[in-house]
C-alpha positions in Angstrom: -3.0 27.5 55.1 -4.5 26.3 58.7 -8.0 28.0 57.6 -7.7 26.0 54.0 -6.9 22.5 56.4 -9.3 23.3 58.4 -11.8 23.0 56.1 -10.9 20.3 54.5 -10.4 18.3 57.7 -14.5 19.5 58.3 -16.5 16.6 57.9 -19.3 16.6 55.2 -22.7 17.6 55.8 -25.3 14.4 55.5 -21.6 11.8 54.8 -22.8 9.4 57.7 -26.3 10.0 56.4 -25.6 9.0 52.6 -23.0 5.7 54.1 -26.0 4.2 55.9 -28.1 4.8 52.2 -25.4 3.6 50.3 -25.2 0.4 52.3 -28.7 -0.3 52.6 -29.1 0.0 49.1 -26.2 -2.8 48.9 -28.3 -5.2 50.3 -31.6 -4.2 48.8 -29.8 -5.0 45.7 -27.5 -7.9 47.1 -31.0 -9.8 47.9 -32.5 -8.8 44.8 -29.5 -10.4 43.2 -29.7 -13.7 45.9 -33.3 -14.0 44.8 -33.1 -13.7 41.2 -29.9 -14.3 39.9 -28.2 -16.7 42.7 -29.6 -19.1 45.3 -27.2 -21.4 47.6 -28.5 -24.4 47.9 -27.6 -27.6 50.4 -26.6 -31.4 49.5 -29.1 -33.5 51.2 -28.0 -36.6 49.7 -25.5 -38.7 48.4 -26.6 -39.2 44.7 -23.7 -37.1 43.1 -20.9 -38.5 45.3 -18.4 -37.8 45.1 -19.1 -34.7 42.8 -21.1 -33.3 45.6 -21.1 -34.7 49.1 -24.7 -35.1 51.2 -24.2 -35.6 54.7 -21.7 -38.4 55.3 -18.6 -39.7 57.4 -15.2 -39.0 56.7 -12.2 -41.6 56.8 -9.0 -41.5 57.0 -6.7 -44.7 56.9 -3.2 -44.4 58.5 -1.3 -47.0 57.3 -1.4 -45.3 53.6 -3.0 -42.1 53.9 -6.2 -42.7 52.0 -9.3 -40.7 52.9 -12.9 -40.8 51.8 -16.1 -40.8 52.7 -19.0 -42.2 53.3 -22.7 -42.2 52.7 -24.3 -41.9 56.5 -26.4 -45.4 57.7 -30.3 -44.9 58.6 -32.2 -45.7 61.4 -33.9 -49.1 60.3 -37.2 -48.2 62.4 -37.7 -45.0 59.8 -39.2 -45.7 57.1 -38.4 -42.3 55.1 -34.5 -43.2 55.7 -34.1 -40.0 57.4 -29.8 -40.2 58.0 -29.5 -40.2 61.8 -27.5 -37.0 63.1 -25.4 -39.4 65.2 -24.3 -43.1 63.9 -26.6 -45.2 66.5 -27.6 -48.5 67.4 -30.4 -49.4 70.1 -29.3 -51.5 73.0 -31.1 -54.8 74.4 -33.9 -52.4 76.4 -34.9 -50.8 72.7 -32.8 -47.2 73.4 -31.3 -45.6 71.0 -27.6 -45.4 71.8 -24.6 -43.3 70.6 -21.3 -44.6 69.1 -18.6 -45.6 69.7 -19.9 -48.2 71.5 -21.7 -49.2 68.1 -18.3 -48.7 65.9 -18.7 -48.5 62.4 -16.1 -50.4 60.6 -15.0 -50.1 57.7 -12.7 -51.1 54.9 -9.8 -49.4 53.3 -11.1 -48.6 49.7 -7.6 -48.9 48.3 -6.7 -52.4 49.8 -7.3 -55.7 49.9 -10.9 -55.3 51.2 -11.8 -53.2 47.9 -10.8 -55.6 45.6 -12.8 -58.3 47.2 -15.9 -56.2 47.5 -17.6 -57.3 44.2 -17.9 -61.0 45.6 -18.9 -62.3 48.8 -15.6 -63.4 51.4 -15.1 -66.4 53.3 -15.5 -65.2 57.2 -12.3 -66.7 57.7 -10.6 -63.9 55.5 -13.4 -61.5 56.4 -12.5 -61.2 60.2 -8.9 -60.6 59.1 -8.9 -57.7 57.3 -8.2 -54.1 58.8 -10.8 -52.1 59.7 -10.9 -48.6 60.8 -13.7 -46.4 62.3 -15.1 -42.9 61.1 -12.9 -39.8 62.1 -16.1 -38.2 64.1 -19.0 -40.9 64.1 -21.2 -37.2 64.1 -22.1 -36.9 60.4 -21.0 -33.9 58.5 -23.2 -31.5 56.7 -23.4 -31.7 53.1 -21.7 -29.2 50.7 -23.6 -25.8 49.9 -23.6 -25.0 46.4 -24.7 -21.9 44.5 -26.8 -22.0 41.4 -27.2 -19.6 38.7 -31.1 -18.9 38.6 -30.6 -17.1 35.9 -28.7 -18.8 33.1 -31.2 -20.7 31.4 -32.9 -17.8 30.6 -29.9 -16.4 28.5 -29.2 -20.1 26.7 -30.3 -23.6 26.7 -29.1 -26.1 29.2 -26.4 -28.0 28.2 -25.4 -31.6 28.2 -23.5 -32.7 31.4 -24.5 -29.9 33.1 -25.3 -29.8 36.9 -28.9 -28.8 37.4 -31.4 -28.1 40.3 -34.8 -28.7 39.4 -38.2 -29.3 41.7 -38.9 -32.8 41.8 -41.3 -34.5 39.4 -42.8 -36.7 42.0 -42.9 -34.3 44.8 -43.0 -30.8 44.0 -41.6 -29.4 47.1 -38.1 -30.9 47.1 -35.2 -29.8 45.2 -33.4 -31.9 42.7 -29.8 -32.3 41.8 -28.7 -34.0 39.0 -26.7 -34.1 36.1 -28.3 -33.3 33.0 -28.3 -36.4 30.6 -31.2 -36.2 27.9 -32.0 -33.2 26.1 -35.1 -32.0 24.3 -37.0 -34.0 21.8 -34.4 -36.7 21.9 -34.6 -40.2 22.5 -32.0 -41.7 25.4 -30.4 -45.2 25.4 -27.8 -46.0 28.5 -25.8 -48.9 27.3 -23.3 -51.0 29.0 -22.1 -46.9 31.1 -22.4 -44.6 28.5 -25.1 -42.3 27.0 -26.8 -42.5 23.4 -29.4 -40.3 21.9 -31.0 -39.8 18.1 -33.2 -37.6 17.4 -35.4 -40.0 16.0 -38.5 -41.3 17.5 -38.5 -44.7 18.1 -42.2 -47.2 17.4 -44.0 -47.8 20.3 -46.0 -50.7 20.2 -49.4 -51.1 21.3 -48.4 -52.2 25.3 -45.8 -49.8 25.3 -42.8 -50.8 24.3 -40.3 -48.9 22.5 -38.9 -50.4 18.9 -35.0 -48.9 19.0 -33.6 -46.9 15.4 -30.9 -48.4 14.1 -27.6 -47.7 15.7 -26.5 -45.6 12.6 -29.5 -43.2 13.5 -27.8 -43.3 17.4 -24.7 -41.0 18.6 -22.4 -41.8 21.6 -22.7 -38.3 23.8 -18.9 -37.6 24.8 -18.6 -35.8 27.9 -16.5 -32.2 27.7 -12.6 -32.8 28.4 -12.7 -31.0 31.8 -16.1 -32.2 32.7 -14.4 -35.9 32.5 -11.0 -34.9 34.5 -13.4 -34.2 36.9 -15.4 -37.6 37.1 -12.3 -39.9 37.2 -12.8 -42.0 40.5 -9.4 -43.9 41.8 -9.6 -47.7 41.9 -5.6 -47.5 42.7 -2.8 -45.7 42.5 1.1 -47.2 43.8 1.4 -43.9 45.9 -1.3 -45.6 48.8 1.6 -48.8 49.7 0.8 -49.5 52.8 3.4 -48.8 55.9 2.1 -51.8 57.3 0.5 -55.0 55.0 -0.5 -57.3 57.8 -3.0 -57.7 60.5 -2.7 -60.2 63.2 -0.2 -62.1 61.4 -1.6 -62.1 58.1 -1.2 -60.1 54.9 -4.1 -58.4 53.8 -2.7 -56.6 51.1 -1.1 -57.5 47.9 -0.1 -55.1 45.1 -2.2 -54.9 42.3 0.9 -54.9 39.9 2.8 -57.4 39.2 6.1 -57.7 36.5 8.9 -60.7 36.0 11.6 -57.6 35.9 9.7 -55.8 38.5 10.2 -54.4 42.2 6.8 -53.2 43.4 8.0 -55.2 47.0 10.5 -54.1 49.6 12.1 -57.6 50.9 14.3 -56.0 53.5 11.6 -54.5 55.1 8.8 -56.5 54.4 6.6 -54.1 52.8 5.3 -52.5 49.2 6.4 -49.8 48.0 5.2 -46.7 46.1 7.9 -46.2 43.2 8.1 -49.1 41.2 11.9 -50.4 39.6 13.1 -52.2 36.9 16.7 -52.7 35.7 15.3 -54.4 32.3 15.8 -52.0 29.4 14.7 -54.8 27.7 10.9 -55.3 26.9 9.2 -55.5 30.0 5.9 -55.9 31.5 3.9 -54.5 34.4 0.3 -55.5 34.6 -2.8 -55.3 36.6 -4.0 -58.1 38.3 -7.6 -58.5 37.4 -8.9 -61.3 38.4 -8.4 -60.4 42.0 -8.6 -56.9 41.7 -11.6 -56.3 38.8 -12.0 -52.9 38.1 -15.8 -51.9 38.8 -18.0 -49.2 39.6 -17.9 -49.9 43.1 -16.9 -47.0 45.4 -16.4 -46.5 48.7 -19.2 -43.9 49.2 -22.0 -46.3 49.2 -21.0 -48.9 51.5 -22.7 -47.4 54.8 -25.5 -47.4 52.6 -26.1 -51.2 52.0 -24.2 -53.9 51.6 -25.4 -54.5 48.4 -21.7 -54.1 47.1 -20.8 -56.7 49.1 -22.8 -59.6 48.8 -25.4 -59.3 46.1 -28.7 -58.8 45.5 -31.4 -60.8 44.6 -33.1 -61.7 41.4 -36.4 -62.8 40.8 -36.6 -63.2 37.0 -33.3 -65.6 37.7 -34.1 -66.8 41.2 -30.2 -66.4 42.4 -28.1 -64.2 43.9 -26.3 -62.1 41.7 -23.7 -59.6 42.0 -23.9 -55.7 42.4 -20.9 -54.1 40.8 -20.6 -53.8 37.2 -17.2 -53.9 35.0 -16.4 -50.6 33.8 -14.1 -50.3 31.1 -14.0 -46.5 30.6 -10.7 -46.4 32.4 -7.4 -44.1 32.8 -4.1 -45.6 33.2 -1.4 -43.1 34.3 2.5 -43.1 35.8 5.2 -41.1 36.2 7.9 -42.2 33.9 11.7 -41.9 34.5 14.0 -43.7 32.3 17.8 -44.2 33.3 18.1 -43.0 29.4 16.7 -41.7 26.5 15.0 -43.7 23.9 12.4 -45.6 25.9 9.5 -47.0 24.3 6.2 -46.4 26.4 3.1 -48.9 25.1 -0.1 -49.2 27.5 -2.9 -51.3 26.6 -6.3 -51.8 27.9 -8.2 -54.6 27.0 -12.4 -54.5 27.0 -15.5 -54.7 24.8 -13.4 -57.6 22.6 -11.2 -55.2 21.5 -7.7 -54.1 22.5 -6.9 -50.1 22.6 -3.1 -49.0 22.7 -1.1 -46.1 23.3 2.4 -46.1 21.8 5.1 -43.3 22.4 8.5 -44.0 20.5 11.1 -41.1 20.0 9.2 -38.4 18.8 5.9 -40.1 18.1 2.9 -40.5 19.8 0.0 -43.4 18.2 -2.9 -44.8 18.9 -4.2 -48.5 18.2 -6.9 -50.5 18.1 -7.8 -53.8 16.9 -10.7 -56.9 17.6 -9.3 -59.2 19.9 -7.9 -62.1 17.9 -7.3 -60.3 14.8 -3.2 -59.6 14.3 -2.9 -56.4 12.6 -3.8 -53.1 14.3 -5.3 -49.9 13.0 -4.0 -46.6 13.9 -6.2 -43.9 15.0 -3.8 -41.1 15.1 -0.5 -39.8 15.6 1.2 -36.8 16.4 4.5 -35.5 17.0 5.8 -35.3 20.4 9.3 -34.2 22.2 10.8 -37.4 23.1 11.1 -38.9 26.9 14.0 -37.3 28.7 16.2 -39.0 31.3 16.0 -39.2 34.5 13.0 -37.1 34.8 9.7 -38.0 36.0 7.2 -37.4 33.0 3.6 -38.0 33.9 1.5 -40.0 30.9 -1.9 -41.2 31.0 -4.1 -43.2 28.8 -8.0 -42.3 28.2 -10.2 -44.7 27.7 -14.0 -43.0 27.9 -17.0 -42.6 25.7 -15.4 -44.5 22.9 -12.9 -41.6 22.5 -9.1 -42.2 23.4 -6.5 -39.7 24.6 -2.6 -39.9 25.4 -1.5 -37.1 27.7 1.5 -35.9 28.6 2.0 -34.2 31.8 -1.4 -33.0 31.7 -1.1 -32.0 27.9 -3.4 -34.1 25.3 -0.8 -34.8 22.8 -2.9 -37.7 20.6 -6.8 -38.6 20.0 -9.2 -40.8 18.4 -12.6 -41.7 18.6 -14.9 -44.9 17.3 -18.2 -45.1 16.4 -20.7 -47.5 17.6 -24.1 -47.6 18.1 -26.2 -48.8 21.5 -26.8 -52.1 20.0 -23.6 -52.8 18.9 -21.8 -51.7 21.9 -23.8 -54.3 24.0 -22.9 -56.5 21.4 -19.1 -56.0 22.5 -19.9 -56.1 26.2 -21.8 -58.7 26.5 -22.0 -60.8 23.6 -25.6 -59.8 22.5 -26.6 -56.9 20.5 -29.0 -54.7 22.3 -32.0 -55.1 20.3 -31.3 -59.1 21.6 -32.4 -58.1 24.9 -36.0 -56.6 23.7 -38.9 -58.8 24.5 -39.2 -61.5 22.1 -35.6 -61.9 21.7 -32.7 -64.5 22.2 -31.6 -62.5 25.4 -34.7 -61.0 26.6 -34.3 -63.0 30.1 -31.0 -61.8 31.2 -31.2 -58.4 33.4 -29.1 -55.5 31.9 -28.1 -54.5 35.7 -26.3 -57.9 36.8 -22.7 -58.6 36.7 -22.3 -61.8 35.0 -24.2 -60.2 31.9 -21.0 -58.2 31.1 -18.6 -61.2 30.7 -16.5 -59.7 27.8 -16.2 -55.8 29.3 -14.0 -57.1 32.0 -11.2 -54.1 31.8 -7.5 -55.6 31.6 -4.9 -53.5 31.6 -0.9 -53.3 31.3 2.4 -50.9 30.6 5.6 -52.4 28.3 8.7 -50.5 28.0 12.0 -51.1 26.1 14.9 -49.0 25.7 16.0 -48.4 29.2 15.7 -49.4 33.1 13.0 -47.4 34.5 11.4 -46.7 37.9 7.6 -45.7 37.4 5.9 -43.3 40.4 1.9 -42.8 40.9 1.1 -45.5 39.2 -2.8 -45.4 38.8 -5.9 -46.9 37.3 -9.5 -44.8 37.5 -12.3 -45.3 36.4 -15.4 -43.1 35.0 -18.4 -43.0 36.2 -20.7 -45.4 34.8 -24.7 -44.9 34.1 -26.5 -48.4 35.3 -29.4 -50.4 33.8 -31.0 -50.2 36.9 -34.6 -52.6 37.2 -37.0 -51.7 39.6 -38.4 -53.5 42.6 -40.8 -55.8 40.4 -37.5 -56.4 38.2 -38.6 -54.1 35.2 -35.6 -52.4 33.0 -35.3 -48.6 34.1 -36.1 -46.0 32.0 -34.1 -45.2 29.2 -32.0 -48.2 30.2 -33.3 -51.0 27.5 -34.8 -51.3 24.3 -38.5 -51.8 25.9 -38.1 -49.2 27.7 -36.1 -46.2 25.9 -36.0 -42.1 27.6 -38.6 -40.4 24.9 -38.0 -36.6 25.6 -40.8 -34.6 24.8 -40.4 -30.5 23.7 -39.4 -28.4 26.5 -38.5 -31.6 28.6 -34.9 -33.2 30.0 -33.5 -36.6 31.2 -31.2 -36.6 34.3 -29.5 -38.8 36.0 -27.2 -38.8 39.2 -23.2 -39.6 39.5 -23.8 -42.1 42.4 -25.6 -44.2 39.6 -25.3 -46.8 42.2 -27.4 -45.3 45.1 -29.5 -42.7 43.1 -33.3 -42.0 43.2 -33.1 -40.4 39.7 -35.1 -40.4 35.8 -34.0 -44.0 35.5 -36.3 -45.1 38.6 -39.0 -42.3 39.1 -42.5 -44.2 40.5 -44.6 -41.3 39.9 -45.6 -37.7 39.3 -47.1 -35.4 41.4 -50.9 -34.4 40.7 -49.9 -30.9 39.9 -47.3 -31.8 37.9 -49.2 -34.1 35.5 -52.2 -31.5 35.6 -50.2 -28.3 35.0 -47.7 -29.5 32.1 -49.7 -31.1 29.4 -47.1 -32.3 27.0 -47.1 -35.4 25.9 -45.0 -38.5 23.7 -48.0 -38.7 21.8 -51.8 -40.1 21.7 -51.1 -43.6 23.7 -49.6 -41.6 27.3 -52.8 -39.3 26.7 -54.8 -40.1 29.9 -51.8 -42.0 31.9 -49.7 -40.6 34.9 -46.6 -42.3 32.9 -46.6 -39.6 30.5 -43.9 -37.1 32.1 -42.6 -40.4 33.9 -38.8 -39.8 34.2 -38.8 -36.2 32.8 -38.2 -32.8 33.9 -40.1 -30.4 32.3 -38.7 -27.2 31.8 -40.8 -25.1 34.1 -39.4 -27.4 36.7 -35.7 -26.6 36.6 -34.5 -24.0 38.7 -31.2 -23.7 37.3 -27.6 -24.7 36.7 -25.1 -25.7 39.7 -21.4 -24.1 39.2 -19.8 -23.8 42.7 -19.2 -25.7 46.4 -19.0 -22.3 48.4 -18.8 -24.0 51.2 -17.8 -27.7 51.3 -18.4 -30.1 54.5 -16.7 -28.6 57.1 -14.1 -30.7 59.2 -15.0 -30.8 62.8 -13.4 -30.3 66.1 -13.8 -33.8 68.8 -16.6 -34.4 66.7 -18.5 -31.1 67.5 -16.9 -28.0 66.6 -17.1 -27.2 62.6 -14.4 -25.9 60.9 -14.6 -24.8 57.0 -12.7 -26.9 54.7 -11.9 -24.1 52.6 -9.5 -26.6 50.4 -12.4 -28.5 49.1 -14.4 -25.0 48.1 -14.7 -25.6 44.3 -16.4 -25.2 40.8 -18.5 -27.1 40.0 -17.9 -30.0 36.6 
């Protein structure tokens, strides 16, 4: 017995020998895998915020708990727009200089200041409302993603997906962007949303595209968890301020507003998150949007510029216009908990001269829709539902995106629908001119597809009635998706793939991308150039007339270009210490939609 342990206690000849192999072979093949099947990757800039952060500054405002970020300011004397590692200003002898003494203030996206930031403010009410500065005024890093190298070789990219590609105009940088157009397809962003046909549109003899006809054109829905995942807050009832006053004035005012409704706390002179009626009589609670217009401003780009502030200017109308854009892709959502059962839940949202509802009664769920002044309404679809319980907090929500509408309930899509128009026609509904109106030549050729005042009838409105019971209503919210813009150039020309002169043509083997920051992103839509090697290497063309010109891969990836798809944050933007010492936010590490 003590012979027999013995032995097996003896260690084995050539074991710490064949551990050492064994692990170097690990990482032989562990880099052979990092090289050819994975390769981390990090955020430079903000053009997907918020999907993916570049390096930015992080907020955090006490009186309601809101955080967010923001993209990091430049140094005005570089002219590449390198972001500065610290936020600086130069004092009166020309040195550069490190905050705080330069504090960067900054608005509360979820208050009074947000709602005001698609128009320019009196200073009067400017210099009263709160500010706060960063949490660290030392910019954090931007996420580090993964990307699967390898994926495009086992199927075609999709869709919506997240790619990494070098870029077209400078071949040594890395690209990320979300993956719009694919190949041999023609592209149409209209009033937020993507179209494409497979049809090749004329091309006259300067260049101009001739559109198909919107029945040749399909409205490109984004995947169900791909568009949880791009819902950006505009408000949500949760955020009441502790405190809505500064220096004597108010500076906040609830968004919602109801006859029967308690949204203010009188007693203590302040809003409150969970919202009360005692009407079980039809009732009202609606968004006030003439003060608080639902855009596709956000937070992120404010460091940026202050374009989102006060305007930017036009030369083809000689004025100042605005910079934010209505977007009426919207979700509406609340926690409902009736005092009894039998309450009647209807929310509506009003855009594009129509009206879109969501009904649930008993054991139904519907959706509506009908043309603004026309009385009767035509159901989309219905379902069968369990009924609202009382005194239970039941979470719905009501999808407006890609001209598709959803009802969920607690996080369950119980009813949807979907209509059908074309680029033209959807224009037509935004802005009171069909698309093909604003080619050259036509009765809207002058107005600019990327200012706000072009988009008078896709002002969102939106509103909740109940009947049956007294009700009080928690996380009351309104988001909004993200939203593609008809950006012009600096000599005021439409953007590719953003007008009917100007429409994405997709070669073979070629893609279309665009960013989720559509408001601050150097993407397809904008691309000056392309790269020598580029233009000499990949030869494909749109056909005889882009033959001998630079503008023929203009906006396009080709295919050898793309490195491959994006699918996790493995390590976000960390938190830091006093401004110094990084700490992982491991909370934030994600996949990527």
């Amino acid at each position: 017995m003590t012979q027999s342990k013995q032995a097996k206690a003896a260690p084995h000849e050539g074991s710490v020998k064949e551990t050492l192999i064994a692990i170097l072979i690990s990482l032989t093949i562990a880099l052979a895998a990092r090289s050819y099947a994975t390769e981390a990757f990090i955020i430079p800039t903000g053009s997907m915020a918020p999907t993916l952060y570049g390096a930015h500054l992080n907020y955090r405002f006490p009186e309601n708990g809101a955080e967010w970020a923001s993209d990091v300011w430049y140094r005005g004397s570089d002219p590449n727009k390198t972001p500065s590692a610290v936020q600086t200003i130069a004092d009166s002898a020309g040195r550069v200089i490190e905050a705080p003494s330069a504090t960067v203030m900054y608005a509360a996206p979820m208050s009074e200041a947000a709602r005001d930031s698609s128009i320019p403010m009196p200073a009067e009410v400017n210099a009263e409302i709160r500010r706060i500065p960063p949490l660290s005024y030392r910019t954090s890093a931007g996420d580090r993603i993964l990307v699967h190298k390898y994926l495009y070789h086992l199927r075609e990219p999709r869709r919506f997906d997240v790619v990494v590609f070098k870029s077209p105009e400078e071949i040594t940088q890395n690209y990320i962007k979300r993956l719009l157009g694919l190949p041999s397809e023609t592209v149409w962003l209209a009033a937020g949303d993507v179209f494409s046909t497979t049809d090749a549109p004329a091309r006259l003899a300067d260049g101009r595209t001739v559109p198909p006809p919107d029945s040749r054109w399909s409205i490109r829905r984004k995947p169900e968890r791909i568009q949880k995942s791009l819902w950006r807050p505009v408000y949500s009832s949760e955020y009441a301020p502790l405190d809505n006053k500064h220096n004597g004035r108010r500076w906040f005012d609830c968004p919602w507003s109801g006859d029967d409704w308690r949204t203010y706390d009188e007693a203590n002179d302040r809003d409150i998150s969970v919202y009360r009626t005692e009407n079980a009589g039809p009732t009202r609670l609606a968004w006030n949007s003439d003060s608080w217009p639902i855009t596709d401003y956000t937070p992120y780009n404010d460091q940026d510029s202050n374009r989102a502030r006060i305007g930017v200017y036009s030369p083809r109308i000689g004025s100042y216009e605005q910079f934010v854009l209505p977007v009426s892709d919207v979700r509406v959502r609340a926690g409902v908990e009736p005092d009894q059962e039998g309450l009647v839940v209807s929310a509506t949202i009003h855009a594009r001269s129509h009206e879109f509802r969501a009904v649930i009664e008993g054991g139904t769920a519907r959706i509506l829709m009908r043309h603004e002044g026309v009385e009767e309404w035509s159901e989309m679809a219905s379902s069968a539902i369990t009924p609202i319980p009382a005194h239970k907090v039941t979470d719905i929500e009501f999808w407006h995106a890609d001209q598709s509408l959803s009802i969920y309930i607690n996080d369950k899509r119980v009813a949807y629908a979907e209509y059908n128009w074309g680029p033209s026609e959807r224009l037509l509904h935004a802005t009171g001119h069909a698309g093909t109106d604003y080619a050259e030549g036509g009765p809207a050729a002058q107005l600019p597809l990327d200012r706000t005042f072009v988009y008078n009838k896709d002002f969102p409105r939106v509103e909740w009635d109940f009947a049956g019971s007294a009700l009080s209503l928690h996380r009351v919210g309104v988001d909004h998706d993200i939203y593609y813009r008809a950006d012009t150039d600096m000599f005021d020309d439409p953007g590719f793939g953003t007008h009917p002169d100007n429409l994405a043509i997709i070669g073979p083997d070629q893609f279309f991308t665009c960013g989720d920051n559509s408001a601050a992103s150097h993407d397809a839509r904008l691309w000056g150039s392309v790269n020598p090697q580029v233009l000499k290497q990949f030869t494909d063309t749109r056909g005889p007339e882009w033959e001998n010109s630079d503008r023929k891969l203009m906006g396009i990836v080709p295919r050898q270009l793309m490195l491959g798809k994006a699918y996790c944050v493995y390590f976000p933007a960390p938190f830091t210490i006093n401004g110094r010492i990084p700490i992982p936010n491991v909370a934030s590490m994600r996949a990527i939609r």
